[in-house]
TIRO-596915 format. One record per residue: x, y, z of N, C-alpha, C, O in turn. Coordinates in pm, 1 decimal, decimal comma. Each point is the difference from the previous one (the first is absolute). Layout:
<node <X Y Z> <X Y Z> <X Y Z> <X Y Z>>
...
***
This chain:
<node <10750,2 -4885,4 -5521,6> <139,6 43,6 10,3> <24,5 60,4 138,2> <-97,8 66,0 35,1>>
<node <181,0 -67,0 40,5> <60,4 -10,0 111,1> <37,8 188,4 -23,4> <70,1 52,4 -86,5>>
<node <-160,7 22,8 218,7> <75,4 124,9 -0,9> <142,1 13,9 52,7> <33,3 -70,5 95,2>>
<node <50,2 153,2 -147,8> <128,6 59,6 49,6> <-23,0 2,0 128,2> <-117,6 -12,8 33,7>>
<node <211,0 27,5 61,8> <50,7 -16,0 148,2> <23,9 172,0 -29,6> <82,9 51,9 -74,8>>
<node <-183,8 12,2 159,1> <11,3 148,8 48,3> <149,9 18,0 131,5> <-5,9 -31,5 118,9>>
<node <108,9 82,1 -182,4> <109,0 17,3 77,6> <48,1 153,6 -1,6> <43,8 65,8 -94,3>>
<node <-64,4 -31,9 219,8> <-3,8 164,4 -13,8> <179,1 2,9 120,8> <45,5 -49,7 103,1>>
<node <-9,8 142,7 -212,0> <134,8 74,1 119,2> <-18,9 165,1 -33,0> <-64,9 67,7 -79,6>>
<node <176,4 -40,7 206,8> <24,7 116,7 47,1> <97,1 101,4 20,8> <82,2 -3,1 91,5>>
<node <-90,9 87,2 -171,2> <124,6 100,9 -0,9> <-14,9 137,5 -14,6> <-36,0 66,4 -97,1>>
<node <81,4 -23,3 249,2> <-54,5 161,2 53,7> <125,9 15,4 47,8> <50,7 -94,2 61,0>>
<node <15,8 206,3 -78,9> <143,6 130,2 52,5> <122,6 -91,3 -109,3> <-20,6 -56,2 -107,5>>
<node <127,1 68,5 173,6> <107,7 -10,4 -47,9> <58,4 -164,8 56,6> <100,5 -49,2 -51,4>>
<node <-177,4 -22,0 159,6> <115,4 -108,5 34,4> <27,4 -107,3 -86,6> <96,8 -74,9 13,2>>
<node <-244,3 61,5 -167,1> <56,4 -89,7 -22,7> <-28,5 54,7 -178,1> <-94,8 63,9 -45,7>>
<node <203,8 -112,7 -16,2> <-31,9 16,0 -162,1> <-77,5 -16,6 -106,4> <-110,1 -49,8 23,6>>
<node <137,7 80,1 -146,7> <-84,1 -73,7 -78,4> <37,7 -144,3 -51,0> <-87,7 -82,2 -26,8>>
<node <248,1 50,2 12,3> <48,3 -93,2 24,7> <-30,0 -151,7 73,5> <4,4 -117,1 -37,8>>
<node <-40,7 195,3 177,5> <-51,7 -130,6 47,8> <-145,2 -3,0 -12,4> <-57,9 -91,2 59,1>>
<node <-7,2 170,5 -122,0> <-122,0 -46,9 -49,2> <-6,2 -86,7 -107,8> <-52,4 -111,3 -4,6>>
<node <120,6 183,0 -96,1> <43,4 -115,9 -134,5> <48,9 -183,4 65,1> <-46,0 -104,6 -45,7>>
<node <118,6 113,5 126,4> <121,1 -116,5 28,7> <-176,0 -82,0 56,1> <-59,2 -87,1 -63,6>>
<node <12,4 151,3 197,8> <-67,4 -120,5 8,8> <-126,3 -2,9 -61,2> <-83,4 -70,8 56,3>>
<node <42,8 140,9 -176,0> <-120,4 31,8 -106,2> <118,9 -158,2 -55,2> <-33,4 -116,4 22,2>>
<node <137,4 147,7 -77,4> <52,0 -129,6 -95,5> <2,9 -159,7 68,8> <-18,8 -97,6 -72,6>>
<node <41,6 84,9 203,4> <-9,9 -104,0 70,6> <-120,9 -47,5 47,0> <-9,0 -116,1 40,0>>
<node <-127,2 225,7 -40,0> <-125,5 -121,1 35,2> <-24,1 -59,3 -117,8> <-9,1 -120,7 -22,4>>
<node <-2,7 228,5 -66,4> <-19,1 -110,0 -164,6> <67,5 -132,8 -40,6> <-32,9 -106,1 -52,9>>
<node <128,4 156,2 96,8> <135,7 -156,3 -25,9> <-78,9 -100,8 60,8> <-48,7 -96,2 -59,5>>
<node <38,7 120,0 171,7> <-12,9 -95,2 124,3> <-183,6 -58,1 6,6> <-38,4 -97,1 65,1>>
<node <-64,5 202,5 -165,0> <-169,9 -38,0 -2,9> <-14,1 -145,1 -31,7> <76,8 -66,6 -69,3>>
<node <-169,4 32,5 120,7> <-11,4 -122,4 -44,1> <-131,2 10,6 -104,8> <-40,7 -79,7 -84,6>>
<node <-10,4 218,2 128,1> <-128,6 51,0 -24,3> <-36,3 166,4 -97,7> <71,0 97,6 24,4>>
<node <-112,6 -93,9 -62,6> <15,5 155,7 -39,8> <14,1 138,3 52,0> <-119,8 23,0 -16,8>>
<node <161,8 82,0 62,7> <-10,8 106,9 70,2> <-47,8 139,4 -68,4> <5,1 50,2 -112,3>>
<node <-49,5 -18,3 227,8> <-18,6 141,3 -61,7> <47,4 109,9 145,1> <-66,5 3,7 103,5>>
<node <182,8 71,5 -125,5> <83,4 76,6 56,1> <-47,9 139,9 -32,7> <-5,6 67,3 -102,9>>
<node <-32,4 -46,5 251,4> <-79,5 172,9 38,3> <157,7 62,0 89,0> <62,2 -67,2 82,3>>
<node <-37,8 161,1 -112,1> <105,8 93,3 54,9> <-43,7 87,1 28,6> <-65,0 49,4 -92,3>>
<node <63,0 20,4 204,0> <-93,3 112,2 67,2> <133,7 76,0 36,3> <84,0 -41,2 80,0>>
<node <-77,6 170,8 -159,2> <98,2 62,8 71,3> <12,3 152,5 -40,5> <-72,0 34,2 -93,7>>
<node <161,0 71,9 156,6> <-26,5 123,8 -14,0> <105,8 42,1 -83,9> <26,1 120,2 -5,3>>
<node <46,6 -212,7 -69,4> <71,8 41,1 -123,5> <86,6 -149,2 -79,6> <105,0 -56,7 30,1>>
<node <-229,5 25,4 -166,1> <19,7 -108,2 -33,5> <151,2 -9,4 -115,7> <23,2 -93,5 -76,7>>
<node <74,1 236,8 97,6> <101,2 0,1 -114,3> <110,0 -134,0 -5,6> <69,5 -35,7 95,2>>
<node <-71,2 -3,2 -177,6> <99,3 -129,9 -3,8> <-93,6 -126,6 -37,1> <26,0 -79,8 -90,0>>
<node <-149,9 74,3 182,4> <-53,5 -150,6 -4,8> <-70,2 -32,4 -101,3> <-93,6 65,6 -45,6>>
<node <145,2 -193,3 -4,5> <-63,1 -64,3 -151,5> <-64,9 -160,3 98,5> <36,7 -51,2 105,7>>
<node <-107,2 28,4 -170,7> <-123,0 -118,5 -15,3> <-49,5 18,9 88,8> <35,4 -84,9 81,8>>
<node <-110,7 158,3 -37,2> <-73,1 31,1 78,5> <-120,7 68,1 -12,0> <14,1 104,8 -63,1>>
<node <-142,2 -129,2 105,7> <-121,7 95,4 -36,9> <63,8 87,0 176,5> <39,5 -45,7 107,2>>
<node <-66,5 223,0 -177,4> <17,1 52,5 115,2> <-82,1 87,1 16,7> <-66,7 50,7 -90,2>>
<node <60,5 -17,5 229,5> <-129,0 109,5 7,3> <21,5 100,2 126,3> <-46,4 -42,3 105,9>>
<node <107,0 162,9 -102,4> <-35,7 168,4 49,1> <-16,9 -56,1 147,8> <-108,8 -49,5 29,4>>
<node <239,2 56,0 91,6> <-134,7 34,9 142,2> <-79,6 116,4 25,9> <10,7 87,3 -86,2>>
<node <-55,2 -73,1 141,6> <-91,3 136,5 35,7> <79,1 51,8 88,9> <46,6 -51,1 101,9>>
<node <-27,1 209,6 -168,3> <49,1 108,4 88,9> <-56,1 21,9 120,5> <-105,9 62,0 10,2>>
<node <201,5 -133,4 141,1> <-33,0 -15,3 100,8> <84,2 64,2 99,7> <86,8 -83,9 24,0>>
<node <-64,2 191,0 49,9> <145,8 28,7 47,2> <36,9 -82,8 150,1> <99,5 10,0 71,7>>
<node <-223,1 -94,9 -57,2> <-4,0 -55,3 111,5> <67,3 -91,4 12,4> <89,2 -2,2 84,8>>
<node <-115,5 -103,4 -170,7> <55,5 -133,4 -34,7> <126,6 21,7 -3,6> <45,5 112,1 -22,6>>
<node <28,0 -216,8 44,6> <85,4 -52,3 -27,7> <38,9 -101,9 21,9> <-43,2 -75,2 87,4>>
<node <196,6 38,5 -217,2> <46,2 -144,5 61,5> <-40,9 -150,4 -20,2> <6,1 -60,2 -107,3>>
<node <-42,5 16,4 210,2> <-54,4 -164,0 3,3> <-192,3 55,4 70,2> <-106,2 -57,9 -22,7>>
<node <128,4 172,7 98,7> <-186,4 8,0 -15,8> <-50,8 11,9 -154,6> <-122,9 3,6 -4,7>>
<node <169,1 1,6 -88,5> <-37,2 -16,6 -94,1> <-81,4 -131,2 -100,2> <-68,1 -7,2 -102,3>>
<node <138,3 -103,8 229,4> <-99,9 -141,7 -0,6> <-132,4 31,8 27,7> <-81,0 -20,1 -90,4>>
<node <38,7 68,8 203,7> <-108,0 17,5 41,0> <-91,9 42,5 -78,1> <-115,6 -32,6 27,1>>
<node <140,4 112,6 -139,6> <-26,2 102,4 -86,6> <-82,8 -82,0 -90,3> <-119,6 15,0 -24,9>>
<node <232,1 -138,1 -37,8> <-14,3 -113,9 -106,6> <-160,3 -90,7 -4,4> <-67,0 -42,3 -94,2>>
<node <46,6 38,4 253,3> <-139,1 -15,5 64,0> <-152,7 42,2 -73,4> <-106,4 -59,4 -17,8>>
<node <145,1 157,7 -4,7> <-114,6 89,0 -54,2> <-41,8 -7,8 -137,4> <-100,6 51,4 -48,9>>
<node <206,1 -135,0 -20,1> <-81,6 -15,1 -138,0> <-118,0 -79,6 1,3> <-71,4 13,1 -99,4>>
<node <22,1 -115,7 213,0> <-98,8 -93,3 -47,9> <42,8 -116,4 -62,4> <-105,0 -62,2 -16,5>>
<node <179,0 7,6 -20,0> <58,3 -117,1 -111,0> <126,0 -88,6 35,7> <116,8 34,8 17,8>>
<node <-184,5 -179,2 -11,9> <129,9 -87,5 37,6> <147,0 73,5 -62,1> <5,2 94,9 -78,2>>
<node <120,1 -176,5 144,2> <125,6 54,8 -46,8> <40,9 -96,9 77,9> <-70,0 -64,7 77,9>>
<node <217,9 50,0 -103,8> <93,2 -45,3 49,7> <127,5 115,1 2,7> <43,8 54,5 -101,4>>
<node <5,2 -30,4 240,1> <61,0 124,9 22,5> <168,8 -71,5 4,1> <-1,3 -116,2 40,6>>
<node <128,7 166,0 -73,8> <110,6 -6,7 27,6> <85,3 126,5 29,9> <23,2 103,5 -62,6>>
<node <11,5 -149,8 174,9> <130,7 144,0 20,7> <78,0 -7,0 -150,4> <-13,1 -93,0 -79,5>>
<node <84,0 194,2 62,5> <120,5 3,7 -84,3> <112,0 -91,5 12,3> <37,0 -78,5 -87,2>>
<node <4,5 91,6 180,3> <155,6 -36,6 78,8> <-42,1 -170,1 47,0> <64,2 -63,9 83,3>>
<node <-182,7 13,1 -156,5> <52,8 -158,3 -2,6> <10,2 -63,3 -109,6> <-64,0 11,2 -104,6>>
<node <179,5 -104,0 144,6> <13,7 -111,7 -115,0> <-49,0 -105,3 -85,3> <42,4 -115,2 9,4>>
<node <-125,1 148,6 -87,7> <-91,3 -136,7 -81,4> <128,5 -121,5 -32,6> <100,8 8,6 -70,1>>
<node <-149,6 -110,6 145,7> <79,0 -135,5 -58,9> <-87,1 -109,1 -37,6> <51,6 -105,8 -36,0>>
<node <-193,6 120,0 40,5> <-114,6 -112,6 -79,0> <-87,2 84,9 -28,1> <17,7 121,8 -2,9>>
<node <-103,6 -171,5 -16,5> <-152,3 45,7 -62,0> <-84,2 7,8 130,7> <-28,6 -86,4 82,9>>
<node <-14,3 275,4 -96,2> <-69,1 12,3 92,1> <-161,0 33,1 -51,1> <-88,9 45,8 71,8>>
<node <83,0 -65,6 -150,1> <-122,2 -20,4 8,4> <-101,0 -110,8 120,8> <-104,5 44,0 47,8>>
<node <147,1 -161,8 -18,9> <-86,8 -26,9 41,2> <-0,3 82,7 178,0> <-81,5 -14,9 91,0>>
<node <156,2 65,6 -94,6> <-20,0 109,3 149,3> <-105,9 85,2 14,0> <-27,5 43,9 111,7>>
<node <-53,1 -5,8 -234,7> <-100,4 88,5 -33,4> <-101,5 -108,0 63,5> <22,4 -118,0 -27,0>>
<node <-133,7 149,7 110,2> <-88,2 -78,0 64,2> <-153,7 81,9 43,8> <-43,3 30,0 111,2>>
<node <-17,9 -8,8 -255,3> <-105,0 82,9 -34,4> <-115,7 -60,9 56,4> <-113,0 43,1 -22,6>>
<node <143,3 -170,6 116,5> <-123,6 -43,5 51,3> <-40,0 31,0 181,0> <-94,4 -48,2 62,6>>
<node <195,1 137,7 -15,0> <29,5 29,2 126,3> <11,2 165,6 -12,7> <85,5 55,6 -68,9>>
<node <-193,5 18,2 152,6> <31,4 116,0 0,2> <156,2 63,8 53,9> <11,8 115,7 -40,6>>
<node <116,4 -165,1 125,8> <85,5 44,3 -38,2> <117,8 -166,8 46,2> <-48,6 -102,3 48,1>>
<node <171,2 116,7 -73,9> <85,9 -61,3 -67,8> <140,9 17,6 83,0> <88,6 -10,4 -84,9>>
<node <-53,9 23,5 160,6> <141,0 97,0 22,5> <146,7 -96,5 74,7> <-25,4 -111,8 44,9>>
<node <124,8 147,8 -40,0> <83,4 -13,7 61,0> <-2,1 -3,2 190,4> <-59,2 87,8 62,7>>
<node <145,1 -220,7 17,2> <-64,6 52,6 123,2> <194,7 69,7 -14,4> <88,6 -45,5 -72,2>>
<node <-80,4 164,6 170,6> <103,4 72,2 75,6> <103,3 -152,2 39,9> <-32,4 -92,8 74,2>>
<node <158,6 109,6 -150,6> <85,0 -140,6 91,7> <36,4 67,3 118,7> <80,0 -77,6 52,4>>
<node <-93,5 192,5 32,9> <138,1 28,1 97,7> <-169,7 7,9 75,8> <14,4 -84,1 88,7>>
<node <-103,4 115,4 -80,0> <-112,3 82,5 90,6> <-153,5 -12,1 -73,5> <-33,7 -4,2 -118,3>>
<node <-36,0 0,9 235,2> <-154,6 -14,9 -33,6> <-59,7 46,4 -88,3> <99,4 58,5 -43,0>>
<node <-184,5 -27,2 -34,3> <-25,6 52,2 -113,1> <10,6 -18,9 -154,9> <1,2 -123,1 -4,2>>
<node <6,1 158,3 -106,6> <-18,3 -13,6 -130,4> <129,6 69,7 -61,6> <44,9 95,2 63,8>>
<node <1,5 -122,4 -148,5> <129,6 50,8 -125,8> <-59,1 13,5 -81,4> <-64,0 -95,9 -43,1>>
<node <58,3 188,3 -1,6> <-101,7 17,2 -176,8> <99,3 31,2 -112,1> <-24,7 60,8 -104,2>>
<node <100,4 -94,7 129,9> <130,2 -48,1 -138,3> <-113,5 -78,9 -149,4> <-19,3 23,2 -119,3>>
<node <-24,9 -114,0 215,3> <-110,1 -64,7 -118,5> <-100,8 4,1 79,0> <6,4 -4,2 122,9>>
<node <-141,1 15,8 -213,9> <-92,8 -39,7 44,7> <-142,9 -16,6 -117,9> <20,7 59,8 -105,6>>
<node <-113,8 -109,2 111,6> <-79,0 -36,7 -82,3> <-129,4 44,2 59,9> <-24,1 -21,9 118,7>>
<node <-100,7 113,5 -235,9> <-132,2 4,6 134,8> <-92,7 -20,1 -158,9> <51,3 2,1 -111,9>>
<node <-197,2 -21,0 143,7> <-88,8 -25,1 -94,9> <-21,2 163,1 -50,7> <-18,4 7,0 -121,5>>
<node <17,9 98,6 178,3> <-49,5 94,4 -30,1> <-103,6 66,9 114,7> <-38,3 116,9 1,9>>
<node <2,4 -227,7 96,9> <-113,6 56,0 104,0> <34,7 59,1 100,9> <-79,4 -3,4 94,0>>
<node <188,9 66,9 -79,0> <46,2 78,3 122,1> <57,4 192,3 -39,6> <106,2 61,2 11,2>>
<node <-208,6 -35,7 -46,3> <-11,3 158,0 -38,7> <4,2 27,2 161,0> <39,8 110,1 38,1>>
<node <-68,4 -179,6 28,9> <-59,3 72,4 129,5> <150,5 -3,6 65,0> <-5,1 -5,6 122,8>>
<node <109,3 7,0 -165,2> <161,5 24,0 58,7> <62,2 121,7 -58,4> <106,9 42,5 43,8>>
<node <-152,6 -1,5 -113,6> <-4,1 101,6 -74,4> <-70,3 149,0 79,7> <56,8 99,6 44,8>>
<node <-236,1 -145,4 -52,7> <-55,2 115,5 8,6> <30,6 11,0 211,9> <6,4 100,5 70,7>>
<node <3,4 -227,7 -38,0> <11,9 73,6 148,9> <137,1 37,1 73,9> <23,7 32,6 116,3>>
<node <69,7 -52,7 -246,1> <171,7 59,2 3,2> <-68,0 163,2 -10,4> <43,2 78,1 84,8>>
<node <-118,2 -38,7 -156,7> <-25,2 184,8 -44,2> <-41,7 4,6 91,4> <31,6 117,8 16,7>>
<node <-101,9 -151,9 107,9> <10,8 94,7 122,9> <78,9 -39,1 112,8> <-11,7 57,8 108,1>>
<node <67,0 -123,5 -120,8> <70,0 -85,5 136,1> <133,3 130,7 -44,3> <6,5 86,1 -87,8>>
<node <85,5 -129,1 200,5> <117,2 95,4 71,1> <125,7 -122,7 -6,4> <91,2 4,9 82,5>>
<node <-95,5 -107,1 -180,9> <72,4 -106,0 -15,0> <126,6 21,0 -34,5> <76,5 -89,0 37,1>>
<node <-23,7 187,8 -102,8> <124,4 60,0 -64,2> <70,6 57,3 86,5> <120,8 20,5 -11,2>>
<node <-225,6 25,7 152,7> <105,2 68,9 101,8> <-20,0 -68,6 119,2> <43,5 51,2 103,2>>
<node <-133,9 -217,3 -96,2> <-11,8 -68,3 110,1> <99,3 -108,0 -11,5> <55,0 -45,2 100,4>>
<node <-27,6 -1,9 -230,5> <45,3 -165,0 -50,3> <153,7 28,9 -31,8> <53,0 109,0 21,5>>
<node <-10,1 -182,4 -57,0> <120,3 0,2 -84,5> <-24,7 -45,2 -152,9> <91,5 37,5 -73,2>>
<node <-188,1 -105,3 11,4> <13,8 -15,2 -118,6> <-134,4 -58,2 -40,3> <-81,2 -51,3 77,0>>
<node <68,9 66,5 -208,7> <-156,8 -62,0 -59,2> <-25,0 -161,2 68,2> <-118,0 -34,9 1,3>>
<node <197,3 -43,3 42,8> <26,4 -103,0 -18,3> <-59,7 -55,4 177,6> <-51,9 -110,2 18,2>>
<node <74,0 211,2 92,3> <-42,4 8,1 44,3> <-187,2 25,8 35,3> <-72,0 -83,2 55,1>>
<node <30,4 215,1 -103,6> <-95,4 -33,1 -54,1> <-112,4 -100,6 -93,7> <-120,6 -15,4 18,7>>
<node <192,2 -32,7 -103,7> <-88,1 -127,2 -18,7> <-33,5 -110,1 79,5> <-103,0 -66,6 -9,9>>
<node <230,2 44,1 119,7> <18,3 -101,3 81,5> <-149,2 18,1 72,6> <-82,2 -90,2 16,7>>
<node <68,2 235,0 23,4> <-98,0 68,4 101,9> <-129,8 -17,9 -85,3> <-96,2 -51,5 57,0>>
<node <86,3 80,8 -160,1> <-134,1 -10,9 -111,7> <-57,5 -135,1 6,3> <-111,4 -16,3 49,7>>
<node <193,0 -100,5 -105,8> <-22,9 -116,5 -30,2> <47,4 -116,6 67,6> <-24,7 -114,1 -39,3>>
<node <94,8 142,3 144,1> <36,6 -101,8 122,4> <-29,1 -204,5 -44,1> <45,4 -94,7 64,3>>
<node <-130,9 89,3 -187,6> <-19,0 -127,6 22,9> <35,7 -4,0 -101,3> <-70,0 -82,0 -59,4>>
<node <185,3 147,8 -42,5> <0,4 -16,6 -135,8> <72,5 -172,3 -33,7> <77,0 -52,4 80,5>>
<node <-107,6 3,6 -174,3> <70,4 -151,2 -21,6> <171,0 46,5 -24,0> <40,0 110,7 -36,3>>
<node <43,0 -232,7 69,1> <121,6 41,0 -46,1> <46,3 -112,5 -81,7> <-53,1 -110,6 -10,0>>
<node <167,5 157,2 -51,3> <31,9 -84,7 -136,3> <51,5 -116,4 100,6> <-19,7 8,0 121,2>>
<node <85,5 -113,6 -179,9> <97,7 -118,8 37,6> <93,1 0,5 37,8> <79,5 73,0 -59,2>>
<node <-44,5 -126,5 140,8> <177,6 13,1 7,8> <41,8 -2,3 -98,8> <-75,3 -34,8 -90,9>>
<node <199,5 66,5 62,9> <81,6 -3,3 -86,8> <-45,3 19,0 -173,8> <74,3 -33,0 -92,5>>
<node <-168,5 74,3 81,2> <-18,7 79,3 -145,4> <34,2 140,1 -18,9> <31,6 40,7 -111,8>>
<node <-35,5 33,5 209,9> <105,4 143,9 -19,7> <100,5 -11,0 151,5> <-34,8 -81,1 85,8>>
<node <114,0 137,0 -71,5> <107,3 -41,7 52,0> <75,4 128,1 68,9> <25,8 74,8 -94,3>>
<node <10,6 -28,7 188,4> <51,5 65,8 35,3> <143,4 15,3 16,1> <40,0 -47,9 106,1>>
<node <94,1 126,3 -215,9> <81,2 -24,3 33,6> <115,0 49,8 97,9> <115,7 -37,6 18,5>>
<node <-181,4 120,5 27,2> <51,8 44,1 155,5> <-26,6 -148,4 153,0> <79,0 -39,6 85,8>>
<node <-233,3 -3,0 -118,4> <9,6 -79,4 113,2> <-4,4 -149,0 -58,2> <-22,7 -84,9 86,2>>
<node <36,6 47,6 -188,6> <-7,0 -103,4 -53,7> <88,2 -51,6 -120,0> <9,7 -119,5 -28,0>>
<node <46,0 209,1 -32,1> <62,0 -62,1 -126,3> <227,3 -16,6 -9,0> <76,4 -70,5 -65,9>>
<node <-58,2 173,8 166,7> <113,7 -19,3 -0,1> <101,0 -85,8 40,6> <119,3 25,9 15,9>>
<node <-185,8 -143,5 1,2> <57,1 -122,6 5,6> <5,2 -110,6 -128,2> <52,5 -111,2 -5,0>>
<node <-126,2 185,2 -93,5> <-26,3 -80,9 -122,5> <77,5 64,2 -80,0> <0,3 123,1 2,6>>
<node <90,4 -202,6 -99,7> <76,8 49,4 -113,3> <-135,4 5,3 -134,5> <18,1 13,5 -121,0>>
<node <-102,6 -23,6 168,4> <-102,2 46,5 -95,3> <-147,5 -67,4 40,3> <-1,6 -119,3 30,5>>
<node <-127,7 199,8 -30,6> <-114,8 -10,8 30,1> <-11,8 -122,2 -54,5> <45,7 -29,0 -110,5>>
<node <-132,2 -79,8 215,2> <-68,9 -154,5 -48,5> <-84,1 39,9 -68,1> <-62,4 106,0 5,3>>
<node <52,4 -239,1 -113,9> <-117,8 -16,3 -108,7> <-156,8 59,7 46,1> <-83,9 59,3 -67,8>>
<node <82,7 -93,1 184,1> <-133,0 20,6 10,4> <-29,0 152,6 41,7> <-113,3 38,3 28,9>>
<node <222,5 42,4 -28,7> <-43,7 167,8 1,8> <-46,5 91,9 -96,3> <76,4 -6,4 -96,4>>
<node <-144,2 68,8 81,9> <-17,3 59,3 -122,2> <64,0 141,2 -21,0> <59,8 37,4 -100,9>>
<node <-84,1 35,6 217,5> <88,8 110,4 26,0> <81,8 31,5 161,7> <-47,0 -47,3 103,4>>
<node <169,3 130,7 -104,7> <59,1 11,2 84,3> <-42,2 164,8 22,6> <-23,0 63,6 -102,9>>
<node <15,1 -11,6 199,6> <-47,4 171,4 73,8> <127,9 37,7 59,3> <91,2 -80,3 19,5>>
<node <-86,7 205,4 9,0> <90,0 63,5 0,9> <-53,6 137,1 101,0> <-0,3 114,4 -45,6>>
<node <-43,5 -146,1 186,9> <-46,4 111,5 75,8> <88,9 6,8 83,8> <70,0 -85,8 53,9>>
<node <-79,3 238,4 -41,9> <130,2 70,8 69,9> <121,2 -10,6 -78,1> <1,4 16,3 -122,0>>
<node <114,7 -47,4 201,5> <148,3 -49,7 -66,6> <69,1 -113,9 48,4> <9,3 -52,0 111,2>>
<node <32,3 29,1 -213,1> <23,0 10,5 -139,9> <-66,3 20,1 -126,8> <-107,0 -60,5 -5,5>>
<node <127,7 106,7 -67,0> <-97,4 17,6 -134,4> <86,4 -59,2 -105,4> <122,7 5,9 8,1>>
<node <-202,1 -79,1 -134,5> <65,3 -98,0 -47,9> <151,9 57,5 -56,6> <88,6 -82,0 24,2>>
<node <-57,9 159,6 -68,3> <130,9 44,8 -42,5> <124,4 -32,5 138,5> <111,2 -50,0 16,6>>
<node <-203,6 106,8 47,6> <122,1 -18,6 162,0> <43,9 -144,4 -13,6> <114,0 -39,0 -25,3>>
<node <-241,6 -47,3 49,8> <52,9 -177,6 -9,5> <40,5 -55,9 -107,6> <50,4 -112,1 6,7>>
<node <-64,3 181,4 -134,3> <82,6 2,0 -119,9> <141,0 -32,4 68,8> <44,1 -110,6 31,4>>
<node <20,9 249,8 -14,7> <99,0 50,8 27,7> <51,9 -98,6 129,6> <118,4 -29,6 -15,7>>
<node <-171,8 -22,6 127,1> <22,5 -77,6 44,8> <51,4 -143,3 29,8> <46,3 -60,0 97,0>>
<node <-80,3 30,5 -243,4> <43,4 -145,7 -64,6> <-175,9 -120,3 -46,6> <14,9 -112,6 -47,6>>
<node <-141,1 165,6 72,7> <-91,3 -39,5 -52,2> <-1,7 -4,6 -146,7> <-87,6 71,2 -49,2>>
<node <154,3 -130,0 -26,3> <26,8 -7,0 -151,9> <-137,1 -5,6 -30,3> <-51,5 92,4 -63,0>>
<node <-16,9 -194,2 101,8> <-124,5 -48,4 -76,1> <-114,3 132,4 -31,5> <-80,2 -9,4 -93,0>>
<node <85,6 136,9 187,1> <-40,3 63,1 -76,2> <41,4 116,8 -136,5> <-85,3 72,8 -50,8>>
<node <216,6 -74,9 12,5> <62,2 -16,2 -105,3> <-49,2 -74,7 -88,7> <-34,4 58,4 -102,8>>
<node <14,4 -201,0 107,9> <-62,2 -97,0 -114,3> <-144,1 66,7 -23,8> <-37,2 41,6 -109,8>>
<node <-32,1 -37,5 217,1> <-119,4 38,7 -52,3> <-65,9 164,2 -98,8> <-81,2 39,8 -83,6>>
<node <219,1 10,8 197,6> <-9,3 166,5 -95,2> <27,0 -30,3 -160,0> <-75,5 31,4 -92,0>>
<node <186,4 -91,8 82,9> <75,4 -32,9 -141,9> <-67,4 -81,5 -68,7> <66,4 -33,6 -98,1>>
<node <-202,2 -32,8 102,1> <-21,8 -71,4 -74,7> <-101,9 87,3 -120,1> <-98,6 63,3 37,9>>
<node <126,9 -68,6 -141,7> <-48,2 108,6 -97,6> <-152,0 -46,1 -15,9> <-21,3 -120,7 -11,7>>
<node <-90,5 215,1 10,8> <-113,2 31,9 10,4> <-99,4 -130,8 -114,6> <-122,5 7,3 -10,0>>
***
């Protein structure tokens, strides 16, 4: 029997709800082709249903999106998603447990987007050499740092996650062959809601 697809998200302070944990907890399932099992790591799980969730560690350091970095340290494949993107296929097969890491390349600049990304579990060592490094007050974001960690990481395909700041707003709706659309920086999907992007309307609205 085929294990569940380890899919871990993230939710630390106030920017994003429990809501949109539920919305896209209801859209990878829709969309599996495969089974999941949904880890929610966050510092207050009130609201979220289907989800296995689990306590971050009282850290006053952390914050934010260094909180990826964090995700590192369990030891154990995953497949990681921001919140704030849109499932429109089955992402499972984005999970790629045969490559120590997996990631997004940056559309505007050199480097990695970790909106998604996939690792086997063998990179603790992004983790333990984030606890002494000065990265939080050298970098601008975790995302940076990995770039610096793993420089040769594989990157997904064109067009299986999708950027809709540098890529999608010319489409009255993501091609077949995308599985998800990201949402870094702004707009965030409500904004392009509100904009006239209906299609993510269809996908919010489609009942669980």
């Amino acid at each position: 029997m085929t294990e569940p697809v380890p899919v871990f998200l993230l939710k630390w302070g106030t920017k994003y709800c429990a809501a949109d944990v539920n919305r896209l907890t209801r859209s990878i399932r829709r969309h599996a082709d495969r089974s999941v099992n949904i880890l929610l790591f966050t510092d207050d799980p009130a609201g979220v249903d289907g989800v296995n969730v689990f306590r971050l560690p009282a850290d006053e350091n952390l914050i934010g999106w260094w909180w990826k970095v964090w995700l590192f340290s369990a030891g154990i494949p995953f497949l990681y998603l921001d919140l704030d993107c849109v499932v429109v296929g089955d992402i499972t097969s984005l999970h790629r447990p045969d490559r120590s890491l997996t990631i997004l390349k940056d559309p505007w600049q050199a480097g990695f987007n970790s909106s998604v990304m996939s690792t086997d579990g063998s990179l603790t060592r992004i983790w333990q050499s984030f606890k002494v490094s000065n990265a939080m007050k050298e970098m601008h974001g975790d995302q940076d740092w990995i770039t610096e960690q793993v420089p040769d990481a594989a990157l997904y395909q064109d067009g299986l996650c999708r950027s809709f700041k540098a890529e999608m707003q010319e489409f009255d709706r993501p091609p077949a062959d995308c599985r998800l659309v990201y949402f870094h920086g702004k707009p965030k999907p409500l904004d392009a809601l509100m904009r006239g992007a209906s299609w993510i309307r269809d996908e919010w609205g489609v009942p669980a």
